[in-house]
Backbone as numpy.savetxt, mean C-alpha at the origin, in Angstrom:
# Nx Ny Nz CAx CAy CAz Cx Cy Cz
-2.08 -8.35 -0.63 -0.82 -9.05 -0.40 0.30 -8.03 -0.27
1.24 -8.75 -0.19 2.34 -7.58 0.21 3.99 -8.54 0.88
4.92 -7.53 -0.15 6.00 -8.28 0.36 7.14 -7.13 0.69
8.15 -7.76 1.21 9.52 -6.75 1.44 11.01 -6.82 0.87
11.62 -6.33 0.58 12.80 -6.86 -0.01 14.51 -5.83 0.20
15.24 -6.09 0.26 16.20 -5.01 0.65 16.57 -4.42 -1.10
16.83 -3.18 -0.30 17.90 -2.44 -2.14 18.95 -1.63 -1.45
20.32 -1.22 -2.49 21.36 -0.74 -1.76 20.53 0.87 -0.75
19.76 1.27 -1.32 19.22 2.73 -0.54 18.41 2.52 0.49
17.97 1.07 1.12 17.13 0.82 2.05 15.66 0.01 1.49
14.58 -0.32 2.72 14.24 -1.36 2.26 13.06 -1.22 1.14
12.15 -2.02 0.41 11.52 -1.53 -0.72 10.21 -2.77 -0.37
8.96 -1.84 -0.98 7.81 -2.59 0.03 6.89 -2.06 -1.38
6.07 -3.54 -1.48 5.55 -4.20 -2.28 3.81 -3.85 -1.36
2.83 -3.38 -2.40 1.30 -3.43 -1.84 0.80 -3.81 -3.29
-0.29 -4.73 -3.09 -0.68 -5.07 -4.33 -1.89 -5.74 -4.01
-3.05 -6.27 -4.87 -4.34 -6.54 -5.24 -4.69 -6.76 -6.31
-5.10 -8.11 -6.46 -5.54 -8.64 -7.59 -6.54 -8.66 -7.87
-7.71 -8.66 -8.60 -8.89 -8.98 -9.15 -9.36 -10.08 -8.65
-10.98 -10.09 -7.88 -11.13 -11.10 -7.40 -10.84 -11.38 -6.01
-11.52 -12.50 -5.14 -10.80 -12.77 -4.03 -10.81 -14.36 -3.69
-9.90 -14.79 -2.59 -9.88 -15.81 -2.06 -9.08 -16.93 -3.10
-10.13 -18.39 -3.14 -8.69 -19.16 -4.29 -8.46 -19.21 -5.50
-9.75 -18.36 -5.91 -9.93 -17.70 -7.43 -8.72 -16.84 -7.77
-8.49 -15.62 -6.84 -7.08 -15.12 -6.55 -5.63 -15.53 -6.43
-5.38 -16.47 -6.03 -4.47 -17.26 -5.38 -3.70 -17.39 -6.64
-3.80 -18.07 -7.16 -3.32 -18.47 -8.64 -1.65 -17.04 -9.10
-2.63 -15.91 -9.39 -2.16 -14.55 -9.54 -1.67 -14.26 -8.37
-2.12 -14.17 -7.25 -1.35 -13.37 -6.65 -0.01 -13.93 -6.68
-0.07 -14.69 -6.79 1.36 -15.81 -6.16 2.17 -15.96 -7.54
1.91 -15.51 -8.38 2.68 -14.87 -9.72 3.15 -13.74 -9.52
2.30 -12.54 -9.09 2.74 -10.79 -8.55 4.09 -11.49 -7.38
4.07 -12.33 -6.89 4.90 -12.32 -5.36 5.80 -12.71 -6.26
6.06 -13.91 -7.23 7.19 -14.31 -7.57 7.50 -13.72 -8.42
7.00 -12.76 -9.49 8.06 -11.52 -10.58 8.50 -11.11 -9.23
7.82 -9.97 -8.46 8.89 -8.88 -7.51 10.01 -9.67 -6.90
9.71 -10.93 -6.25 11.26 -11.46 -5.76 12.06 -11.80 -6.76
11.49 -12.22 -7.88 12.79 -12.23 -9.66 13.23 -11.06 -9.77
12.72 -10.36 -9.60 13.13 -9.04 -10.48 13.99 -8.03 -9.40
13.08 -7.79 -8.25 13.72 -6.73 -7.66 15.06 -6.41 -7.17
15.58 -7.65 -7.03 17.21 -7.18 -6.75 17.79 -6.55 -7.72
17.76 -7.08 -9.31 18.07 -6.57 -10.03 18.05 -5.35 -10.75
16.96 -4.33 -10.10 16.31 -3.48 -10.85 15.92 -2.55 -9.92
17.25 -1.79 -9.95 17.44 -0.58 -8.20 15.82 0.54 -8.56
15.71 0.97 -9.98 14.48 1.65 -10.43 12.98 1.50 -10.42
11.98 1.88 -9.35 10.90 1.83 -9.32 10.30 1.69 -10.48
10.38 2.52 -11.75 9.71 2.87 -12.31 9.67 1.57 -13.52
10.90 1.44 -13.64 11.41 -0.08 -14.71 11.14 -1.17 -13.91
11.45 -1.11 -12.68 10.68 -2.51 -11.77 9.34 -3.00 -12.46
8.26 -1.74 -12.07 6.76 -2.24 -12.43 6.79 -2.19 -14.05
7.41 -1.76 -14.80 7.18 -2.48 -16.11 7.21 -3.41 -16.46
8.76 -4.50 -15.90 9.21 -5.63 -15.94 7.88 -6.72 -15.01
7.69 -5.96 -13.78 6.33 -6.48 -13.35 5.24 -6.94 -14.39
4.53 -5.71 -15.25 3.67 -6.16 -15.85 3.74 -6.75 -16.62
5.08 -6.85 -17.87 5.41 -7.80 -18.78 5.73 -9.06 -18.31
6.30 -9.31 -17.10 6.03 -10.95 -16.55 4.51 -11.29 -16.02
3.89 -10.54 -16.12 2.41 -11.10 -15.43 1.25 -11.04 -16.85
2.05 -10.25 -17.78 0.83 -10.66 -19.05 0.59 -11.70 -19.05
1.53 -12.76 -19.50 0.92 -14.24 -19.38 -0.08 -15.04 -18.64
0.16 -14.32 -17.39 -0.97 -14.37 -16.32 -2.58 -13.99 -16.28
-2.50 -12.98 -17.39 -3.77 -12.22 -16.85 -4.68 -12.45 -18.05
-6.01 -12.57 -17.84 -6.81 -12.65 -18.91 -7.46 -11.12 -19.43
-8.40 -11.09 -19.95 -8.85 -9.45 -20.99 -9.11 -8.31 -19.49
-9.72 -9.48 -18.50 -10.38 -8.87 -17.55 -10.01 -8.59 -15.82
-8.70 -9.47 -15.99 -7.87 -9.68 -15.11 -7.14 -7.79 -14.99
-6.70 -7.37 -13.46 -5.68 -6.44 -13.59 -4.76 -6.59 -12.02
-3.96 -6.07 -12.05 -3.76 -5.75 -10.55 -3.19 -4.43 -10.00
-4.02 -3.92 -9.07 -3.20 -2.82 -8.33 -2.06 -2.84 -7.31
-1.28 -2.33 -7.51 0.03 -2.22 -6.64 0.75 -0.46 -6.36
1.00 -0.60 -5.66 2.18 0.68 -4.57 3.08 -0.21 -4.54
4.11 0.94 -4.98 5.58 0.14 -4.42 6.28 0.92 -3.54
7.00 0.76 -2.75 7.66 2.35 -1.88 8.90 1.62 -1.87
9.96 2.62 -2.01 11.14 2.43 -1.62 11.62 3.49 -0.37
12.12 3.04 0.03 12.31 3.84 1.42 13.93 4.40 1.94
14.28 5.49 1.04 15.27 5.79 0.83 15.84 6.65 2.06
17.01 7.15 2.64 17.29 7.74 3.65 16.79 8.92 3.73
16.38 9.87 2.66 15.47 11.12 3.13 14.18 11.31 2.20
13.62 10.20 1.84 12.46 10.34 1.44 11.98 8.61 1.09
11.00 8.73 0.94 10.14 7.66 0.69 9.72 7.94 -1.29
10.03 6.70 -2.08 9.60 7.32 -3.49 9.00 6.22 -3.58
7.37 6.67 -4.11 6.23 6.13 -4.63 6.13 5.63 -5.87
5.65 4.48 -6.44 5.11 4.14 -7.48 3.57 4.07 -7.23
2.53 3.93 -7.78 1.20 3.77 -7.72 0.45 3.59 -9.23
-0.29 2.53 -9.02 -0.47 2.08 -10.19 -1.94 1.54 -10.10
-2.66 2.07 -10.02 -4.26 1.94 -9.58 -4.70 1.53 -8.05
-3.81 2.07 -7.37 -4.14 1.52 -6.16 -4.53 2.53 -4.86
-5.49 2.14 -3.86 -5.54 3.13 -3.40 -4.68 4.09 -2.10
-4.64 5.25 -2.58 -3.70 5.90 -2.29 -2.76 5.92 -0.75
-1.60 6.04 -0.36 -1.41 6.14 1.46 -2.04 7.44 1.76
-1.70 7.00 3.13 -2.41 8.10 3.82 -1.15 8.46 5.05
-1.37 10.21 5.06 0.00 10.66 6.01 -0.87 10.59 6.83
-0.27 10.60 8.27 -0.71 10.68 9.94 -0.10 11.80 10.18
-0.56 12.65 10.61 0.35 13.61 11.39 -0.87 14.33 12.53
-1.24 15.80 12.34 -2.45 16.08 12.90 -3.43 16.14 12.22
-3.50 15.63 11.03 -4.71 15.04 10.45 -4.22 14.29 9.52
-5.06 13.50 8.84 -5.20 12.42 8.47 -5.00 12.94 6.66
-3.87 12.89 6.09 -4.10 13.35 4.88 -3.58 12.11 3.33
-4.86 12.16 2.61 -4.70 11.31 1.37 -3.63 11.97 0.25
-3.07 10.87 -0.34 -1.89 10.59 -0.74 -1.63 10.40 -2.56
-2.70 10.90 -3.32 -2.90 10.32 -4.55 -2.07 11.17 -5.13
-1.73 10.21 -6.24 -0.49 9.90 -6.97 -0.27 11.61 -7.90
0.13 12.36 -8.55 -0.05 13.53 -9.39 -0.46 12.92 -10.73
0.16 11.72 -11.10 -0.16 11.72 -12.25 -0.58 10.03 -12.22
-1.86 9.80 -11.86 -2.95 8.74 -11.96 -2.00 7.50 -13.23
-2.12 6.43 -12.93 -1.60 5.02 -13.69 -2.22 3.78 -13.76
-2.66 3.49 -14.69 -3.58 2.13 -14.92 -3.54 0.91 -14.13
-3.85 0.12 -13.51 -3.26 -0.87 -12.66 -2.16 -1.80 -14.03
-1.38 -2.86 -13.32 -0.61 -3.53 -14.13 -2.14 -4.15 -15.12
-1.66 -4.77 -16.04 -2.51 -5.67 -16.62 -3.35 -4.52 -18.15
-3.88 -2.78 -17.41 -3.98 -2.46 -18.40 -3.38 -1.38 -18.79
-2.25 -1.41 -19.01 -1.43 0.07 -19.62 -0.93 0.40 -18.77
-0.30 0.10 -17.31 0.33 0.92 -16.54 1.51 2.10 -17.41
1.12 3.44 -16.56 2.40 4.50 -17.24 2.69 5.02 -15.77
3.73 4.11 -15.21 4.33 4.65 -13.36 5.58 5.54 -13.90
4.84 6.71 -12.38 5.50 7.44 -12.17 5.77 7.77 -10.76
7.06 8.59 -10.53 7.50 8.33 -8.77 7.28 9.64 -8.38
6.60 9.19 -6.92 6.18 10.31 -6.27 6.92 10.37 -5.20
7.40 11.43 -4.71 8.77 11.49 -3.86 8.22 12.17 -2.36
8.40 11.70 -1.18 7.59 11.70 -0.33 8.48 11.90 1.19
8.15 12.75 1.81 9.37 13.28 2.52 8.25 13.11 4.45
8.50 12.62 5.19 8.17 11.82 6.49 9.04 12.92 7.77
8.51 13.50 8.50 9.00 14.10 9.57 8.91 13.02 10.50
10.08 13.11 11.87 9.88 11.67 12.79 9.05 11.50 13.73
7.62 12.59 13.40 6.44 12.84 14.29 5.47 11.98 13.28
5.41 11.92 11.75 4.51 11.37 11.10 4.52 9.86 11.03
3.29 9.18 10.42 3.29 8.05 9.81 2.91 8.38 8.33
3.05 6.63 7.59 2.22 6.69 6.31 1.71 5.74 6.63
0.03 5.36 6.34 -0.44 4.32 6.17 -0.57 3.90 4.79
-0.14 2.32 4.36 -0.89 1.69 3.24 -1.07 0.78 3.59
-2.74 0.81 2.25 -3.34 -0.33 2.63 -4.23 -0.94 1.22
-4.94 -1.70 1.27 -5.96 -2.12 0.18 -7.34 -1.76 0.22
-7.82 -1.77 -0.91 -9.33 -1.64 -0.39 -9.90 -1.99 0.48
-9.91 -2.88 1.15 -10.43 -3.53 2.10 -10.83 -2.79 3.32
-10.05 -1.41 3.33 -10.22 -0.94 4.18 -11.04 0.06 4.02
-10.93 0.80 2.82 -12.18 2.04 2.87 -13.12 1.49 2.34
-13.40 0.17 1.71 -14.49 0.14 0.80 -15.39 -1.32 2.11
-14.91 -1.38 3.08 -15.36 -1.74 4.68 -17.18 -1.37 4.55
-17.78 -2.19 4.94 -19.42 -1.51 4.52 -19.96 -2.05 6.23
-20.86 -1.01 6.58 -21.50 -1.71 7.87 -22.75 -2.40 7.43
-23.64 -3.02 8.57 -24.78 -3.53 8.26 -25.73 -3.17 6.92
-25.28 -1.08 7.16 -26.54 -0.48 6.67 -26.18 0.03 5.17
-24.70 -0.58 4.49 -24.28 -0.03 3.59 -23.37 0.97 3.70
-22.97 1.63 5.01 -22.41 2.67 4.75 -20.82 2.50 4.97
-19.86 2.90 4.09 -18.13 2.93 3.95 -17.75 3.12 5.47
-16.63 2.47 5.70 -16.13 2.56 6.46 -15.13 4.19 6.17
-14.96 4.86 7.14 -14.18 6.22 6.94 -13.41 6.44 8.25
-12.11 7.01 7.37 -10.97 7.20 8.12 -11.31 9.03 8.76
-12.16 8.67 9.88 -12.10 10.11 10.22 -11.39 10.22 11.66
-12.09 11.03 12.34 -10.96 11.30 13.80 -11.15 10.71 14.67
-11.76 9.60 14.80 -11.64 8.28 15.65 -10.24 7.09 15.07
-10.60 7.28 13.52 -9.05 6.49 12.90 -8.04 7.04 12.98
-7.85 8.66 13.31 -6.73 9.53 13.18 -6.06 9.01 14.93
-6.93 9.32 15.50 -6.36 9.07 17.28 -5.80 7.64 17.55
-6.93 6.63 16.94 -6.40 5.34 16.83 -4.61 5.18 16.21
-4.56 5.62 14.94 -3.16 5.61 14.40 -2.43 6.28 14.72
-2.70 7.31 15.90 -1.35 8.18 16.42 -1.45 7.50 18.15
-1.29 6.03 18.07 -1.18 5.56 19.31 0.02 5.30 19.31
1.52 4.84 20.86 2.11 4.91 21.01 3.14 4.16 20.08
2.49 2.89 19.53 3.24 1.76 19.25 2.90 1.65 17.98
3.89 1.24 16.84 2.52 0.88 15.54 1.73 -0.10 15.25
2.30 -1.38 16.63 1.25 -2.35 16.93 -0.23 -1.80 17.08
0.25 -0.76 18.48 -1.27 -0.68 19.32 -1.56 0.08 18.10
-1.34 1.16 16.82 -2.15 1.54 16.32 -2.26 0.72 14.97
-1.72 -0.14 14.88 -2.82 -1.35 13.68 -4.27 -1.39 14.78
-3.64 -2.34 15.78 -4.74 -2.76 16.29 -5.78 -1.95 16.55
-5.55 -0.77 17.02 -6.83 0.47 16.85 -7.46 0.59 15.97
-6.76 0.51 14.75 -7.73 0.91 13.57 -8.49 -0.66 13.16
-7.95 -1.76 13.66 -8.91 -2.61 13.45 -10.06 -3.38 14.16
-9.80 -2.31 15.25 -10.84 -2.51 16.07 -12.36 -1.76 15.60
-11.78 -0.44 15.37 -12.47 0.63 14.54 -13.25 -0.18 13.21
-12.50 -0.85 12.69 -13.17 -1.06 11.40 -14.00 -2.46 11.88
-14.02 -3.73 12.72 -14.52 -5.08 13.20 -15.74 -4.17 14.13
-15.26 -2.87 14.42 -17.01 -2.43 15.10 -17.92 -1.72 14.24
-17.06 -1.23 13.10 -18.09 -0.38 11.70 -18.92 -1.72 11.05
-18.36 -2.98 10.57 -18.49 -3.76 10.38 -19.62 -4.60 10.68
-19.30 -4.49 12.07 -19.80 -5.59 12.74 -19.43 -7.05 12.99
-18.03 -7.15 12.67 -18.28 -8.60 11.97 -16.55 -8.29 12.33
-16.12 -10.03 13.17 -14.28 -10.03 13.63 -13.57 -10.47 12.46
-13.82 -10.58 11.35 -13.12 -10.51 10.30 -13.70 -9.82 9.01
-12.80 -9.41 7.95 -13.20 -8.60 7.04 -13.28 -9.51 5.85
-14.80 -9.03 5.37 -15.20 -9.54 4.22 -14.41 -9.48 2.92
-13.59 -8.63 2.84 -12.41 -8.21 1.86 -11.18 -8.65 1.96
-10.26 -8.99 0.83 -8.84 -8.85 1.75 -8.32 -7.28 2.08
-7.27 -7.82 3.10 -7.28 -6.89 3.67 -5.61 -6.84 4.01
-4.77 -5.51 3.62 -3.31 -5.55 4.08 -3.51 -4.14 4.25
-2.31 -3.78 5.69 -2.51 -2.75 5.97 -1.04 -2.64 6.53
-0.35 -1.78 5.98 1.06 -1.34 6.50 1.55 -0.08 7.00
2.01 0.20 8.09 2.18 1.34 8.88 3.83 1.29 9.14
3.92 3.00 8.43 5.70 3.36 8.42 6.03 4.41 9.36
7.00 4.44 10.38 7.48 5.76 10.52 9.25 5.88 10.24
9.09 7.09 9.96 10.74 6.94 10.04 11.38 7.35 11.17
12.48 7.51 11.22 13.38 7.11 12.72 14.17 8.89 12.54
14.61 9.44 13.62 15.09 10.44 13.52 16.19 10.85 12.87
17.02 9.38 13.03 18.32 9.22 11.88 18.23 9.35 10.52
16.76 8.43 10.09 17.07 8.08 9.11 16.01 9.70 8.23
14.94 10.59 8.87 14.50 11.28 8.20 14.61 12.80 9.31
15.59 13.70 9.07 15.86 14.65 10.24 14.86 15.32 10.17
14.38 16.26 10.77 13.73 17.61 10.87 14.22 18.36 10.21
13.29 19.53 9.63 13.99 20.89 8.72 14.86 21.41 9.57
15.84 22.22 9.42 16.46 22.94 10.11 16.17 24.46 9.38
């Protein structure tokens, strides 16, 4: 799942995954959606956001229940990360590089300890995030779906339409199969020349 929301520094983007899938899920997720729209206006700080997150969703969650979430805020010269058991973005540039957190955080539900990872975008790069759904993708024969240099060319296509759609073409032919057995959210950022300059 995944939502968006404005803050005075620009806009702030919600990735998250609950335990479980389909209407077993439903229940929770749709608790995660309604703390972040309670809370987030109020609470310019990533880091106090997802606390307030997890203390409104205890009620929610049982021993075995958790959820993973990324939060990004998308500030005028950097992008700052929260991550909280989830799996990591990924930069685009001329290769394809993973994104994990420095200092690893429990999903909400058991002990989250978030911390912000500060993340700086040239106006040649992307970031991808996404959910499991996407690396943990299995073909016929068992084997992971992988972001190698067929997904790298796919995501450095002109548009960030045409390169969703590349990479999910990529993954419905690893597959086999026009929809994914997992859920599945997948969000693609670039920044704009204004908003993230080049070194000088």
């Amino acid at each position: 799942m995944h939502a968006t929301a404005p803050t005075p520094a620009g806009p702030r983007l919600l990735l998250a995954d609950v335990k479980g899938h389909g209407a077993n899920a439903a229940p929770l997720a749709a608790a995660v959606l309604a703390a972040f729209h309670h809370s987030t206006a109020s609470e310019t700080d990533p880091v106090r956001l997802v606390r307030t997150l997890d203390a409104r969703l205890a009620p929610h969650l049982s021993e075995e229940d958790f959820v993973t979430l990324l939060l990004a805020d998308c500030h005028p010269d950097e992008i700052r990360l929260v991550n909280c058991g989830h799996p990591p973005p990924v930069r685009i540039g001329r290769r394809l590089t993973s994104l994990p957190a420095p200092s690893p955080s429990p999903p909400l539900g058991l002990g989250p300890d978030p911390r912000i990872q500060r993340l700086r975008l040239l106006p040649d790069q992307r970031l991808l995030l996404h959910t499991d759904g996407l690396t943990e993708a299995r073909n016929p024969d068992g084997v992971l779906f992988s972001l190698d240099q067929r997904a790298l060319a796919a995501l450095r296509a002109a548009t960030l339409d045409q390169a969703l759609d590349g990479l999910l073409d990529l993954l419905h032919q690893h597959t086999e199969r026009v929809t994914t057995a997992d859920d599945l959210t997948l969000l693609l950022l670039q920044p704009t020349r204004a908003i993230f300059p080049s070194p000088h």
